[in-house]
N, CA and C of each residue as an Amber inpcrd file, in Angstrom:
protein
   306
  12.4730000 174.8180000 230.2620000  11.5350000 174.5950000 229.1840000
  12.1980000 173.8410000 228.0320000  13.4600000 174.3640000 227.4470000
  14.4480000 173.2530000 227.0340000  14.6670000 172.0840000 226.7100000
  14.3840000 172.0070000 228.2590000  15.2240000 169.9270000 228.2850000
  13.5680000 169.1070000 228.5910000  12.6720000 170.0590000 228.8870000
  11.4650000 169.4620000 229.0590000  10.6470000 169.2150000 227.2480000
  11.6070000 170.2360000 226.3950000  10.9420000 169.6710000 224.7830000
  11.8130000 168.8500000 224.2260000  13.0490000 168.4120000 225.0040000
  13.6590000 167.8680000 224.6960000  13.4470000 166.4920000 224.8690000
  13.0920000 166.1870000 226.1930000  12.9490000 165.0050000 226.4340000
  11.3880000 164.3420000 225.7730000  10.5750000 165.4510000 226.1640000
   9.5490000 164.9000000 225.1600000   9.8630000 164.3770000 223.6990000
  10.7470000 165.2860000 222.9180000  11.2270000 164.5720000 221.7280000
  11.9210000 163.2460000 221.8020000  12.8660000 162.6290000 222.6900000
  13.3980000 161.8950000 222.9810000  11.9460000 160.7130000 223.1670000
  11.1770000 160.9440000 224.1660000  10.1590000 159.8630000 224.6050000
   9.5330000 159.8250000 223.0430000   9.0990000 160.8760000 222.5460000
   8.4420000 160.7950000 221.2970000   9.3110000 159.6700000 220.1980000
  10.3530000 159.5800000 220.1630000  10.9860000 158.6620000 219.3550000
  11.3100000 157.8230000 219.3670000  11.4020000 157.5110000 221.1730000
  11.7520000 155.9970000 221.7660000  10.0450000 155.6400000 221.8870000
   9.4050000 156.0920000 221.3350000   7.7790000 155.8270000 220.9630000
   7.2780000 154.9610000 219.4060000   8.1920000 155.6280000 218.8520000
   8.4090000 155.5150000 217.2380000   8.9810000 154.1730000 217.3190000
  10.3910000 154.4340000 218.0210000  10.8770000 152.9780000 218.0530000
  10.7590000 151.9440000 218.3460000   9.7500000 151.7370000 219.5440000
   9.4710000 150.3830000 220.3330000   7.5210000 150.2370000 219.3390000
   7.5850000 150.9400000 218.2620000   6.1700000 150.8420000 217.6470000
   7.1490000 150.0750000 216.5360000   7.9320000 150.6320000 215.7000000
   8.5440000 149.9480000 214.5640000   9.3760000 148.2620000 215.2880000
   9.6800000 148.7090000 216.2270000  10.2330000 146.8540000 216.8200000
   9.4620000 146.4330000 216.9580000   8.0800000 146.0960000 217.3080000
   6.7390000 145.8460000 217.6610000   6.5020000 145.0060000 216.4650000
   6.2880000 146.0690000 215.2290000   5.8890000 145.8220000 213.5140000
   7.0480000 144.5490000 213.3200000   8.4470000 144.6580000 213.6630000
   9.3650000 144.3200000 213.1060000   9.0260000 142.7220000 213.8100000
   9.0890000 142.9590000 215.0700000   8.9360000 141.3630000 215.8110000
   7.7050000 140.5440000 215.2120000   6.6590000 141.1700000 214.7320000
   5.2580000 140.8590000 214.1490000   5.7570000 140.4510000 212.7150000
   6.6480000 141.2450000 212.1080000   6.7460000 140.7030000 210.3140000
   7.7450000 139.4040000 210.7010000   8.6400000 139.3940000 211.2480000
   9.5930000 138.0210000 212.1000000   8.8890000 136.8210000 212.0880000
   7.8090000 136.9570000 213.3110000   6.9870000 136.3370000 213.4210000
   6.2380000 135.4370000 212.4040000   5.9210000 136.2210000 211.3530000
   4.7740000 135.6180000 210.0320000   5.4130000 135.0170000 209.3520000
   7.0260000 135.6320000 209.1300000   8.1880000 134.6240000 208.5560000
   8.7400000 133.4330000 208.6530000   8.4790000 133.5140000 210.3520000
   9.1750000 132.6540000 210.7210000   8.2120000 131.1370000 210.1680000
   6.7900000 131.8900000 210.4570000   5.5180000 130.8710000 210.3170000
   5.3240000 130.5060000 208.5570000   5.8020000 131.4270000 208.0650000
   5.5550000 130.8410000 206.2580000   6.9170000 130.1000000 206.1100000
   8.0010000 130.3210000 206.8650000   9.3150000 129.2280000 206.6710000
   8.9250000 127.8660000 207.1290000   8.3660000 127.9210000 208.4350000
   8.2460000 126.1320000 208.8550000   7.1220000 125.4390000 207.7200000
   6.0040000 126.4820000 207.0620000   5.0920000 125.9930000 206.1220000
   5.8010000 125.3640000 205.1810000   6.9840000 126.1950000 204.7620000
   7.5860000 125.6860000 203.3040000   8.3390000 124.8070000 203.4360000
   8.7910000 124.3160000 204.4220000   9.8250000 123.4290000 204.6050000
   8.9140000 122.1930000 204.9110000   7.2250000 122.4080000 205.5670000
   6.5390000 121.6490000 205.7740000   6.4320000 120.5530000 204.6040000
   6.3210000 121.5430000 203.4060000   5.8850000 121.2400000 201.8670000
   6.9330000 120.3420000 201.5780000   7.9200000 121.0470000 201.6400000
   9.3910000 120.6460000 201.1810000   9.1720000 118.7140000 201.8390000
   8.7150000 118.4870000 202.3290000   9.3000000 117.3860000 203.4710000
   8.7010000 116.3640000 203.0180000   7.0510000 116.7610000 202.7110000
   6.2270000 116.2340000 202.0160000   6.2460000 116.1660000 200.2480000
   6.8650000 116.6520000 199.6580000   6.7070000 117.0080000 198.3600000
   8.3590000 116.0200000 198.0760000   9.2750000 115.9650000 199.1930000
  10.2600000 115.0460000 199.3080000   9.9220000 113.8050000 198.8690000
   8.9800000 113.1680000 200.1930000   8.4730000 111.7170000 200.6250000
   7.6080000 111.3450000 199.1360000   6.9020000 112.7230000 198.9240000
   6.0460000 112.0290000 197.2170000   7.4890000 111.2610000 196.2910000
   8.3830000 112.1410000 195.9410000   9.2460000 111.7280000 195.2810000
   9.9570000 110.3750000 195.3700000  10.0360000 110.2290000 196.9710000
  10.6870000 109.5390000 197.2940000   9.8660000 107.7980000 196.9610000
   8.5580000 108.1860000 197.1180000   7.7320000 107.1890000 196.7790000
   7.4360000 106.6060000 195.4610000   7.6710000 107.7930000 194.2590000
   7.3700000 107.5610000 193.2470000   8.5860000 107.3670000 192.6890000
   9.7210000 107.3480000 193.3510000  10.9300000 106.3380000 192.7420000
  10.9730000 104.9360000 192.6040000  10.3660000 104.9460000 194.6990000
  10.2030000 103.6600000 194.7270000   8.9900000 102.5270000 193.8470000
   8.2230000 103.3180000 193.4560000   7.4160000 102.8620000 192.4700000
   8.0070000 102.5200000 191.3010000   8.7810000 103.4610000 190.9800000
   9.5150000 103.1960000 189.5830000  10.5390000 101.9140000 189.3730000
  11.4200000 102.4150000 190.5720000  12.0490000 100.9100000 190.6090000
  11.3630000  99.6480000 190.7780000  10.6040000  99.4180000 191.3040000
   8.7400000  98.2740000 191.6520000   8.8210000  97.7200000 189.9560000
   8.4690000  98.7650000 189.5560000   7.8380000  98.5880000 187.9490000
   9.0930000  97.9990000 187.0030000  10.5690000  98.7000000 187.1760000
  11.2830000  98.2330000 186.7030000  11.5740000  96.8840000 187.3870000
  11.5120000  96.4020000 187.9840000  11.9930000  94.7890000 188.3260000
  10.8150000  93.8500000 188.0490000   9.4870000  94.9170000 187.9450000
   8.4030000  93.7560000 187.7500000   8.1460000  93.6080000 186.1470000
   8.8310000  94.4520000 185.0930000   8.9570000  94.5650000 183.5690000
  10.2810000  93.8650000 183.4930000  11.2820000  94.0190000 184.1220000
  12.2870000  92.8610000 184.0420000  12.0500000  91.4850000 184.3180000
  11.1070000  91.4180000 185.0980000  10.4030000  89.8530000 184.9650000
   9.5860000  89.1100000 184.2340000   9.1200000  90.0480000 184.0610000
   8.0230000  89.8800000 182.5990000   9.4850000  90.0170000 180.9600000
   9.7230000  90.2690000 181.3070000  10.9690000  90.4120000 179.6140000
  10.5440000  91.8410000 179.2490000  10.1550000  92.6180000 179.6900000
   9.8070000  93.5430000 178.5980000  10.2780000  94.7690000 178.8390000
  11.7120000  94.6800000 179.1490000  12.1280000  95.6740000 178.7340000
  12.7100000  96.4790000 177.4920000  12.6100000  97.6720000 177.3380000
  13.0120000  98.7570000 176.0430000  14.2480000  97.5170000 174.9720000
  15.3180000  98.3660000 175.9010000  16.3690000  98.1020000 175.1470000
  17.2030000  97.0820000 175.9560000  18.0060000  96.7430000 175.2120000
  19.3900000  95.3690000 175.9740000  20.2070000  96.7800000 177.0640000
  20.3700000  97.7060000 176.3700000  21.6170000  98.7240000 177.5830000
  20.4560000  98.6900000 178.4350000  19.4470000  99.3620000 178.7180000
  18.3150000  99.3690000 179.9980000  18.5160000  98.1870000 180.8750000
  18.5200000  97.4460000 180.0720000  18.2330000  96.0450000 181.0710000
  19.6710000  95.6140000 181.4950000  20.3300000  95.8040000 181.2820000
  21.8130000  95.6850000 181.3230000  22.0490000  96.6680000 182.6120000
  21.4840000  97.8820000 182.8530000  22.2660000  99.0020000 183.2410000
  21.2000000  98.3410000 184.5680000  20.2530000  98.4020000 184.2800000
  19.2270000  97.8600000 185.5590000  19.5500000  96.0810000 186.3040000
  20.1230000  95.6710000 185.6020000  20.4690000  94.3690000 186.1520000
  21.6980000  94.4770000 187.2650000  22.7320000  95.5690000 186.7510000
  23.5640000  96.2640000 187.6560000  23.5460000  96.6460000 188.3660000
  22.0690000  97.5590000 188.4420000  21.8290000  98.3890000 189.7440000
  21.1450000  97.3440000 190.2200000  20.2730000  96.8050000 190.4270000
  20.2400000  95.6260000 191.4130000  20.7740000  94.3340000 191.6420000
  22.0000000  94.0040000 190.9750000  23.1640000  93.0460000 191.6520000
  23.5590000  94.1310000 192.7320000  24.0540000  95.5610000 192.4190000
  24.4660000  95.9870000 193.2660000  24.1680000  96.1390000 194.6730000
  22.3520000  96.2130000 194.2570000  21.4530000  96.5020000 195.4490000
  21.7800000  95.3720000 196.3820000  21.5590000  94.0200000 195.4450000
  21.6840000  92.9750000 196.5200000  23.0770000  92.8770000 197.2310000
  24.2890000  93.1520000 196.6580000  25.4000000  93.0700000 197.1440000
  25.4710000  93.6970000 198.2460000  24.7890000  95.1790000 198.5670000
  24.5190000  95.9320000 199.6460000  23.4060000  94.6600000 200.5990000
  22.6630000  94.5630000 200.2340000  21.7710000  93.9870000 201.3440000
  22.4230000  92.5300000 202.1440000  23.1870000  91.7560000 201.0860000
  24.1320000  90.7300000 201.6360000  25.6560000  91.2600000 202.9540000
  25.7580000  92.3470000 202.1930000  26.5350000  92.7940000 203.4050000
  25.9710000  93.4590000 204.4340000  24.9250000  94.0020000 204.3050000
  24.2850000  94.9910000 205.4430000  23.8060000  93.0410000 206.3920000
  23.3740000  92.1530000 205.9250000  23.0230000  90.9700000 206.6280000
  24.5460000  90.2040000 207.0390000  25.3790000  90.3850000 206.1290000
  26.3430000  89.7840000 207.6960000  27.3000000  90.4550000 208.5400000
  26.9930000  92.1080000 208.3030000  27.3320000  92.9110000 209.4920000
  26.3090000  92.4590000 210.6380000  24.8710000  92.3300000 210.6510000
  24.1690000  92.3220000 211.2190000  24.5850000  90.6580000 212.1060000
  24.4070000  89.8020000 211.2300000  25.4340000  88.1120000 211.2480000
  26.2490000  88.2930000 212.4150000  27.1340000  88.8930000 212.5230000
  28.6580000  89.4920000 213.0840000  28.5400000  90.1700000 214.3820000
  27.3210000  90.9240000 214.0870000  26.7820000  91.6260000 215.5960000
  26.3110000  90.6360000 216.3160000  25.4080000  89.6600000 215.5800000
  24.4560000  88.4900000 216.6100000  25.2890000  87.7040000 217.4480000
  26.5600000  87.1970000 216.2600000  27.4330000  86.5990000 217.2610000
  28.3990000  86.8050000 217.9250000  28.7900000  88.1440000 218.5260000
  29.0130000  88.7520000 219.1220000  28.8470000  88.8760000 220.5960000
């Protein structure tokens, strides 16, 4: 009589337990699904940024053409960053140069 309330206690708890892993694999689960959401966001809320830089820079080269920029350091500091830009794109074209004739 013993080992027969015994084991019932035993089944009774390995009852408990495979109910709480159950819950546990289920809360996992919803996590796992609100993580790929946020990272969804993340990816997208990236690409906005990423767009509205590129806008910004757009605007700054198209107000540098027009003259109208702020100050002499602005236009100075921006004339830099795109010599630089182009210096990159001149070399990214004769790596490319270098490959063709190859």
């Amino acid at each position: 009589m013993v080992l027969e309330q015994y084991i019932q206690r035993v089944e009774e708890r390995l009852h408990l337990l495979v109910k709480k892993l159950q819950q546990v694999q289920a809360e996992n689960a919803l996590l796992k699904e609100e993580v790929s959401i946020q990272q969804q966001e993340l990816q997208q809320q990236q690409q906005a940024v990423q767009g509205l830089e590129e806008r910004l820079q757009l605007m700054k080269i198209a107000s540098t053409a027009q003259g109208t920029t702020t100050t002499i350091a602005e236009d100075e500091a921006f004339k830099k960053e795109i010599r630089g830009k182009i210096n990159d794109y001149i070399k990214e074209i004769d790596r490319c140069i270098a490959l063709l004739n190859s």
